[in-house]
C-alpha positions as a printed Julia matrix, in Angstrom:
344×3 Matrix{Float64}:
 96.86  -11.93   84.92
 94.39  -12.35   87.41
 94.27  -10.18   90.58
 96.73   -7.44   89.23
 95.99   -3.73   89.44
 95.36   -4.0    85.37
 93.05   -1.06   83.82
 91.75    0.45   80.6
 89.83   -1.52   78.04
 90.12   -4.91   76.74
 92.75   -4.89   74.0
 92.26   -7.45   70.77
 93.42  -10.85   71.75
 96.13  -12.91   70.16
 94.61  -14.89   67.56
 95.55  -18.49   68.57
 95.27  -17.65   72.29
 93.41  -20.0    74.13
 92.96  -19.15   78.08
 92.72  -15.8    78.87
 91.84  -14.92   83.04
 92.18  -11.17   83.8
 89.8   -11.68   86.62
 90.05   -8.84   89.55
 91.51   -5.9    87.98
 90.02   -2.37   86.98
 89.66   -3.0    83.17
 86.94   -0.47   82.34
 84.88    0.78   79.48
 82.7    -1.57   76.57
 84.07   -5.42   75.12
 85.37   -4.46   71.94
 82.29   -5.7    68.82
 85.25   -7.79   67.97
 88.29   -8.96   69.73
 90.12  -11.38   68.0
 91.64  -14.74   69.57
 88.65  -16.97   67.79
 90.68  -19.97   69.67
 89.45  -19.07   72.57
 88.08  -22.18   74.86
 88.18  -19.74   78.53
 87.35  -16.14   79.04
 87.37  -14.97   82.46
 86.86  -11.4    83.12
 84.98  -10.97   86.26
 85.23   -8.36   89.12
 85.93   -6.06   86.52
 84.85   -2.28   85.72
 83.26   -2.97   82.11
 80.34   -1.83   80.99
 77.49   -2.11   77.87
 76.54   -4.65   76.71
 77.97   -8.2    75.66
 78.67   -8.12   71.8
 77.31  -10.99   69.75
 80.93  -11.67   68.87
 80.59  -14.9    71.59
 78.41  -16.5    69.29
 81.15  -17.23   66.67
 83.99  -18.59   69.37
 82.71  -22.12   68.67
 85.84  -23.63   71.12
 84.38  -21.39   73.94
 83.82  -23.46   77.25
 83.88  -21.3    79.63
 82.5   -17.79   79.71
 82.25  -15.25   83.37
 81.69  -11.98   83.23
 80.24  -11.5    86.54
 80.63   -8.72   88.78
 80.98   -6.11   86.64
 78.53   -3.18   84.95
 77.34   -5.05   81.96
 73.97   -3.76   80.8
 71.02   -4.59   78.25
 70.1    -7.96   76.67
 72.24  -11.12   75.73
 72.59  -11.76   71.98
 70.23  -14.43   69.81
 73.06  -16.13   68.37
 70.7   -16.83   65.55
 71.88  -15.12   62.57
 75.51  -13.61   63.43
 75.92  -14.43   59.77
 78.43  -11.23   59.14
 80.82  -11.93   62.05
 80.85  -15.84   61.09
 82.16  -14.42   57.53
 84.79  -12.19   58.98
 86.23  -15.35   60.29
 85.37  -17.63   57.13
 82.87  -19.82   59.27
 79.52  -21.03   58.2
 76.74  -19.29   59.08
 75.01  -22.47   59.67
 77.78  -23.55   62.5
 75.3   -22.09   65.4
 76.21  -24.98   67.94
 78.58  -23.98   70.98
 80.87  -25.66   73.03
 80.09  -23.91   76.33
 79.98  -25.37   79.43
 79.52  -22.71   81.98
 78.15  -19.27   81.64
 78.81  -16.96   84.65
 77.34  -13.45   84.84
 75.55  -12.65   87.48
 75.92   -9.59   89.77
 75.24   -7.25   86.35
 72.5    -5.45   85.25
 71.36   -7.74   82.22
 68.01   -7.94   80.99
 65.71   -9.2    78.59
 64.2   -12.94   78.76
 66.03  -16.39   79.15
 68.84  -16.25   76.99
 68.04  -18.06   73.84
 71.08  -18.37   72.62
 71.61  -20.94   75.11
 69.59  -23.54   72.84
 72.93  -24.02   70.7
 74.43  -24.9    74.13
 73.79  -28.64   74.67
 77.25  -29.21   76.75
 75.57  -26.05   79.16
 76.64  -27.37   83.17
 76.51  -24.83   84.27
 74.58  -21.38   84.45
 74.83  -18.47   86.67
 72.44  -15.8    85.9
 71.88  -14.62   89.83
 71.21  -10.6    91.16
 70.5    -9.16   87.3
 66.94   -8.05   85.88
 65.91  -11.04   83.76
 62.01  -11.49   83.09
 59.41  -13.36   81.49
 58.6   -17.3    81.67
 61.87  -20.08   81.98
 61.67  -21.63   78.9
 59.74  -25.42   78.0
 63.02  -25.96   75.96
 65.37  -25.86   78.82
 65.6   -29.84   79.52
 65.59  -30.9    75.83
 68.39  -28.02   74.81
 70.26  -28.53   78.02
 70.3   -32.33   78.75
 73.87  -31.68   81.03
 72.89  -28.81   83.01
 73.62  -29.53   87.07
 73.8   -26.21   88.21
 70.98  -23.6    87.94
 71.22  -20.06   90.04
 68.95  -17.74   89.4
 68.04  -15.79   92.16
 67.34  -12.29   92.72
 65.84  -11.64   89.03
 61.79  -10.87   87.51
 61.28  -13.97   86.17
 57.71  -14.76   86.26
 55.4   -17.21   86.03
 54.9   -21.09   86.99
 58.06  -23.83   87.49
 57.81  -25.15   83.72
 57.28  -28.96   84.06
 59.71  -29.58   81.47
 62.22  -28.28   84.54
 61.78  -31.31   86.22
 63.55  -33.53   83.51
 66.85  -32.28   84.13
 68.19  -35.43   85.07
 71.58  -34.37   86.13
 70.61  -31.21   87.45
 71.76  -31.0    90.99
 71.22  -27.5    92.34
 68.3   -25.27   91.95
 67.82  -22.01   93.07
 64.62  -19.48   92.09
 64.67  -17.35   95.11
 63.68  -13.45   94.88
 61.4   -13.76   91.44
 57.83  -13.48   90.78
 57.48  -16.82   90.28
 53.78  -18.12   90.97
 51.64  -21.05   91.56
 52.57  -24.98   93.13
 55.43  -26.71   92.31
 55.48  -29.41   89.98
 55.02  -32.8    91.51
 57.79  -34.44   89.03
 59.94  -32.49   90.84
 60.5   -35.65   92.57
 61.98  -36.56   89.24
 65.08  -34.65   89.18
 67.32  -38.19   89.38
 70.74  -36.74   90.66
 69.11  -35.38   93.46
 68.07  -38.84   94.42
 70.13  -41.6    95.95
 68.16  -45.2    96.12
 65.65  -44.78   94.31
 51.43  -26.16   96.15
 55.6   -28.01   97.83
 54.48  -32.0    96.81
 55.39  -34.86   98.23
 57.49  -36.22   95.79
 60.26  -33.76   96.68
 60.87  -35.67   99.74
 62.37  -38.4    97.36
 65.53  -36.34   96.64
 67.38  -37.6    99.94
 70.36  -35.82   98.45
 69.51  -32.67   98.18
 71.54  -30.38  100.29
 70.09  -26.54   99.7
 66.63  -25.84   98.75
 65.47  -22.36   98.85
 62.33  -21.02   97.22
 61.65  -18.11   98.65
 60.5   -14.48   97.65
 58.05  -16.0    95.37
 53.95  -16.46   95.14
 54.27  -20.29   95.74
 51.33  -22.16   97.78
 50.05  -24.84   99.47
 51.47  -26.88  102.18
 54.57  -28.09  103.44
 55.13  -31.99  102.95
 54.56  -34.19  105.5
 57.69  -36.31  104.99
 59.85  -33.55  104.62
 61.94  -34.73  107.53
 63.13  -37.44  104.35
 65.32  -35.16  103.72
 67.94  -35.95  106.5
 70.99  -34.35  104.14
 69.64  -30.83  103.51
 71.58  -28.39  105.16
 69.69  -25.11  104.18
 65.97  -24.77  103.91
 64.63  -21.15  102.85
 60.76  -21.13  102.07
 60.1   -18.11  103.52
 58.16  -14.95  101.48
 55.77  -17.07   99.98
 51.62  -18.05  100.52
 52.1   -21.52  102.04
 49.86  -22.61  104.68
 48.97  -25.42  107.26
 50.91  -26.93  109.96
 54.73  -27.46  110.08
 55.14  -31.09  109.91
 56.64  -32.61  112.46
 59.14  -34.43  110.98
 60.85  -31.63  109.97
 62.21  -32.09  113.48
 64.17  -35.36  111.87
 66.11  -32.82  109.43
 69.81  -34.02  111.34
 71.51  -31.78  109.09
 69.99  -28.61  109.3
 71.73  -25.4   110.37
 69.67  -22.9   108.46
 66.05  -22.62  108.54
 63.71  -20.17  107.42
 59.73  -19.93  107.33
 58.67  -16.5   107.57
 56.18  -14.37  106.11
 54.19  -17.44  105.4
 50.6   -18.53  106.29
 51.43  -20.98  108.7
 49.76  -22.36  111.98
 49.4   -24.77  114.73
 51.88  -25.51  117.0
 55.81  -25.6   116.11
 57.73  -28.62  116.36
 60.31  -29.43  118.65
 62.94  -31.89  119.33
 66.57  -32.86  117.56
 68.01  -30.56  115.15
 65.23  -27.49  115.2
 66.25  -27.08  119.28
 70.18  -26.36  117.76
 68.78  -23.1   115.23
 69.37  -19.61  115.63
 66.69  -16.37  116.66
 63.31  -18.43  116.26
 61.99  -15.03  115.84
 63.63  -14.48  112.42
 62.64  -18.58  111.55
 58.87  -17.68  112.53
 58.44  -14.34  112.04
 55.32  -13.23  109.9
 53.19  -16.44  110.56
 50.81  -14.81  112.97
 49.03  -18.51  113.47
 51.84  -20.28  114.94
 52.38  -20.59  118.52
 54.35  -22.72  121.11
 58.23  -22.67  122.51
 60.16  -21.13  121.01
 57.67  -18.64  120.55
 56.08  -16.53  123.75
 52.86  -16.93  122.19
 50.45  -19.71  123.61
 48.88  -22.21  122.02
 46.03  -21.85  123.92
 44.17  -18.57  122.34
 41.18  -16.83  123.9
 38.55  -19.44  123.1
 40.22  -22.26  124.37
 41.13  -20.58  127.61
 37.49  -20.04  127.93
 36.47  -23.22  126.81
 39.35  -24.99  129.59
 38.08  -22.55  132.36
 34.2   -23.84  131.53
 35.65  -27.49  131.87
 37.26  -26.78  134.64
 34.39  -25.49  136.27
 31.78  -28.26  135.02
 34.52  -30.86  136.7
 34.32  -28.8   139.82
 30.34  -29.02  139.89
 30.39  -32.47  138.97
 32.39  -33.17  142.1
 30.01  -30.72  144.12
 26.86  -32.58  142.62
 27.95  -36.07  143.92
 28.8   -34.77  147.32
 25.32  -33.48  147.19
 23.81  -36.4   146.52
 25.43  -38.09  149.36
 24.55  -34.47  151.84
 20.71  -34.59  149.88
 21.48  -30.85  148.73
 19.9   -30.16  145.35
 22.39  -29.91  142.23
 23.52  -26.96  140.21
 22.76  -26.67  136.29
 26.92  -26.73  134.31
 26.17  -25.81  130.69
């Protein structure tokens, strides 16, 4: 039923459907408190008109895999799934029976709120989670690697989550794409990053991220993070995107990020970086350097107009100059007996 010109609520469901996609349509107004079909393994209802909030009726569909309700008006917190005792007896299951099936929760581009979903502790078979451009806040939980040992897919950008990276993130073993960007999330990044095992083929931003050789999009930005950039960042010869900009890091740009062979997106502004950019291979084939660069008032050399040499070393080049030019007059005047200049 997908991509129809459907509208009008949500009507109650058969009750042994299984699969229901209404995707794309104009279906409007709240998710009925309860809506039958409790057989339900996939409910796909994004790029939709509805709007309130999501009814703790989810937490009793115990076959539920797959859940999207992006793209639509949804407002307010997510339910704690902790003691949805009454609906459980409607449909004469234990109250106890808090464990889910799901396997992918898709909702961003809402206007949900509250903290980290708890609810998602009863969801060990979680892969993936979509939480992107809603108003989320607080901390990301400690619990996340031990109640989600399967999650490999982690967006979520554009929300107020606060805060450092929790550690615990970094034991995600199968976890294979991260993104944080646009939060209020503060401090270094956890060395164990390095950790994150599916990232990895062979065996302030640390070192040990340069390990995950198959990482393909990393992208931190709009966040408090500091430090510098890695020296052996050019390790990272698969990553296609690279977004660190909006941040407090500082220091040089390594030059190896010239050996990045797969880059076609790059972005490091409104940083504190300086010295002198690096050139060669991959970083010659990028777009506007202005829009790479901009807001890192310490950096200088091609592709930038500004020169390396500043004020003081022009100076301090001109007095060199000058000494070498006395120097040469003071041995000619030793040979002509004329008696030598002071250079200082």
């Amino acid at each position: 039923l997908n991509s129809n010109r459907l509208s009008g609520l949500l009507p109650q469901l058969p009750q042994y459907l299984g699969t229901l996609d209404i995707s794309n349509n104009s279906l409007s107004g709240p998710l009925p408190l309860i809506f039958g079909a409790p057989m339900l393994t996939q409910l796909v209802l994004s790029i939709n008109k509805i709007n309130g909030t999501i009814p703790s009726y989810i937490c009793v569909l115990k076959y539920l895999e797959v859940l999207d309700l992006s793209d639509n008006f949804l407002v307010g917190k997510l339910p704690r799934c902790s003691n949805g005792s009454e609906s459980k007896q409607e449909l004469n299951m234990s109250p106890d029976s808090t464990q889910m099936q799901l396997s992918a929760l898709i909702l961003y581009n809402n206007d949900l709120s509250g903290k980290f979903p708890e609810f998602l502790q009863h969801c060990q078979e979680l892969t993936l989670l979509h939480l992107a451009h809603n108003k989320f806040v607080g901390e990301l939980p400690i619990w996340i690697a031990e109640k989600l040992p399967r999650l490999s897919y982690l967006q979520l950008r554009y929300n107020l989550f606060s805060g450092s990276i929790p550690v615990q993130l970094t034991k995600l073993e199968n976890l294979r794409y991260l993104d944080l960007a646009y939060n209020r999330i503060s401090g270094s990044i956890p060395p164990t990053l390095g950790g994150l095992k599916a990232m990895i083929q062979g065996g302030d931003i640390p070192e040990e991220i340069t390990s995950l050789v198959g990482l393909k999009n990393l992208n931190f930005s709009h966040n408090h993070l500091t430090g510098n950039i890695p020296e052996k960042i050019g390790l990272l010869r698969y990553v296609e995107s690279l977004d660190l900009s909006f941040n407090m890091i500082s220091g040089e740009i390594p030059s190896s990020l010239s050996d990045m062979a797969s880059l076609s997106y790059l972005n490091l502004s409104f940083n504190n970086l300086s010295g002198r950019i690096p050139s060669g291979n991959q970083l010659q084939t990028l777009g506007d350097p202005d829009f790479i660069y901009i807001g890192n008032y310490y950096l200088c050399g091609p592709p930038l107009s500004r020169n390396c040499s500043g004020p003081e070393d022009s100076i301090q080049t001109s007095v060199e100059n000058i000494c070498r030019v006395v120097s040469q007059i003071t041995e000619d005047s030793k040979q002509e007996g004329t008696r030598p200049g002071i250079c200082l």
